[in-house]
ZASE-170864 format. One line per 8 residues: number of its first residue (from 1); their letters; for each residue x, y negated, z negated of N, C-alpha, C. Coordinates in steps of 0.05 Angstrom, whole numbers. Last residue first. Example, Ala and Ser with C-alpha at 12.3 -4.5 7.8 and 13.67 -1.06 7.14 Angstrom:
2	sa	257,45,-142,273,21,-143,258,-1,-157; 264,114,-156,246,90,-156,264,66,-156 $
This chain:
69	xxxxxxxx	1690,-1839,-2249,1684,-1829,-2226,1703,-1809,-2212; 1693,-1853,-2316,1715,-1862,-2297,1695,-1838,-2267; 1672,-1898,-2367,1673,-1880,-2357,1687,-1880,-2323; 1692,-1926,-2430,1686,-1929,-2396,1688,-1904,-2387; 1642,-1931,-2476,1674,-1920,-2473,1668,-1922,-2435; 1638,-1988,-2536,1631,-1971,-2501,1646,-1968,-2493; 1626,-2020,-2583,1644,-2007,-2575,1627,-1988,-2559; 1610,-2085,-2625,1605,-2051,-2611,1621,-2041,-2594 $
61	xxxxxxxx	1613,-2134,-2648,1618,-2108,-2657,1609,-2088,-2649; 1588,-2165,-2617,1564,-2154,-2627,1579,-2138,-2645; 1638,-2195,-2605,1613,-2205,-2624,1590,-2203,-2632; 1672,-2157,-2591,1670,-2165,-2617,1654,-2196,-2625; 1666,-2099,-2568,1653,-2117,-2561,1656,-2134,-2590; 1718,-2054,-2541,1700,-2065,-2565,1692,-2090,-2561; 1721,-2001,-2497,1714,-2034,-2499,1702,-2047,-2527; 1764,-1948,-2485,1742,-1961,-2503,1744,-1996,-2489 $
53	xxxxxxxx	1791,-1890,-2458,1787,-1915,-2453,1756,-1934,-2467; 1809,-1824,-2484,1782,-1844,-2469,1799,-1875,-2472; 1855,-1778,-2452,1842,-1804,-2469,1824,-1817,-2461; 1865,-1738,-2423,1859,-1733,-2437,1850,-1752,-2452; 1899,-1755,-2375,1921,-1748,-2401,1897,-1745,-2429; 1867,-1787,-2340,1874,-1761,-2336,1891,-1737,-2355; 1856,-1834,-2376,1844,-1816,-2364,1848,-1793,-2368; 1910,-1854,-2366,1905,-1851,-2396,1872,-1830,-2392 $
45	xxxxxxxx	1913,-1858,-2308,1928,-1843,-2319,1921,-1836,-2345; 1866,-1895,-2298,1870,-1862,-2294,1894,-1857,-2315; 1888,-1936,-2326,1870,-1922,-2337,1872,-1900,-2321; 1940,-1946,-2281,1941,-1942,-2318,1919,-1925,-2335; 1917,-1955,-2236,1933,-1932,-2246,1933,-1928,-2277; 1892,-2004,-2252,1876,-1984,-2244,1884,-1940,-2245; 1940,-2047,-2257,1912,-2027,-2281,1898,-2002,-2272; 1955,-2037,-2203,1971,-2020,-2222,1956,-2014,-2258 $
37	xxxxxxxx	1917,-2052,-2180,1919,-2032,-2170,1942,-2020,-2192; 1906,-2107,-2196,1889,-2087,-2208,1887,-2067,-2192; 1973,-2125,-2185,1962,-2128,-2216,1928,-2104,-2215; 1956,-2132,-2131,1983,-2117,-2138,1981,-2106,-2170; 1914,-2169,-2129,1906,-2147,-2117,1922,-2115,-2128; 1942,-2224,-2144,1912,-2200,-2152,1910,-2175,-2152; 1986,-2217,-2106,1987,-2213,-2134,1964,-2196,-2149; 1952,-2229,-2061,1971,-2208,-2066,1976,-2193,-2091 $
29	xxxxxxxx	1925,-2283,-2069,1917,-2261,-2078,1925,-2227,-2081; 1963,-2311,-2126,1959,-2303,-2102,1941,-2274,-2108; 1952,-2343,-2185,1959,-2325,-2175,1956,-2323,-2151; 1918,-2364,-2232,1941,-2382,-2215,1960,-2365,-2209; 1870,-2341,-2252,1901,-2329,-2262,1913,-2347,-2251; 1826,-2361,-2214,1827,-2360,-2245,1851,-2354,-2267; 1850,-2347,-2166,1852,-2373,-2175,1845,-2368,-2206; 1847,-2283,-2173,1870,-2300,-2160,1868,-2322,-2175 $
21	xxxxxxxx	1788,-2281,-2175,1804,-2260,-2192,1837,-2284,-2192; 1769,-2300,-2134,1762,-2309,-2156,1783,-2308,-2180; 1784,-2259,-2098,1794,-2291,-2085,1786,-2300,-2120; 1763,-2215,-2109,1798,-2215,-2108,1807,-2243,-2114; 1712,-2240,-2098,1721,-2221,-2123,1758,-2218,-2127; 1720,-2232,-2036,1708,-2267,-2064,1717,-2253,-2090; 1731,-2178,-2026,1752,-2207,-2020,1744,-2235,-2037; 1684,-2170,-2044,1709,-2155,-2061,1729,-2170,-2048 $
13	xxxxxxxx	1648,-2189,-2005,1638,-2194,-2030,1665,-2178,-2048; 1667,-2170,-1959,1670,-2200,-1958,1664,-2198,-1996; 1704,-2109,-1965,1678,-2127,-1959,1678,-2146,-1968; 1769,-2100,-1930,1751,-2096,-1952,1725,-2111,-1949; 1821,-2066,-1897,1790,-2079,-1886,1776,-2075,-1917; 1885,-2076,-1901,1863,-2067,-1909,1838,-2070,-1897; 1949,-2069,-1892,1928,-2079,-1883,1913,-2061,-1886; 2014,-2078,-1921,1991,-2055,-1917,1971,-2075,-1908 $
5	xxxxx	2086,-2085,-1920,2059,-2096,-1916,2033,-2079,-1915; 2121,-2060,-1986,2111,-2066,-1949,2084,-2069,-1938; 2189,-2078,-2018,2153,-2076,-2013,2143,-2073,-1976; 2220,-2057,-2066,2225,-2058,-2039,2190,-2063,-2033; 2248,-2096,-2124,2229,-2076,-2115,2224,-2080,-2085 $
């Protein structure tokens, strides 16, 4: 896969959030970042194709549907 560099400006508090995100996976944060930009596609996409997106909560057993902006 061909890749290219992009530079961003994000806020210190979504760089700790990326940075967190990273070490908890034993990942870069590239990676992080590469991984919840392609979830991110995914739910739109299941989104935009007319499907909701659920969370079941299984130790209350409940279920909340995400909503998308």
């Amino acid at each position: 896969m061909a890749t290219t560099n992009v530079t961003v400006n994000l806020p210190d508090e979504v760089v700790s959030a990326l940075g967190a995100l990273a070490t908890k996976r034993g990942i870069t944060k590239t990676e992080a970042l590469r991984q919840a930009i392609v979830n991110e596609k995914f739910f739109q996409d299941t989104h935009d194709g007319g499907n909701e997106v659920l969370i079941r909560d299984t130790k209350k057993d409940t279920v909340s549907r995400v909503l998308f902006r």
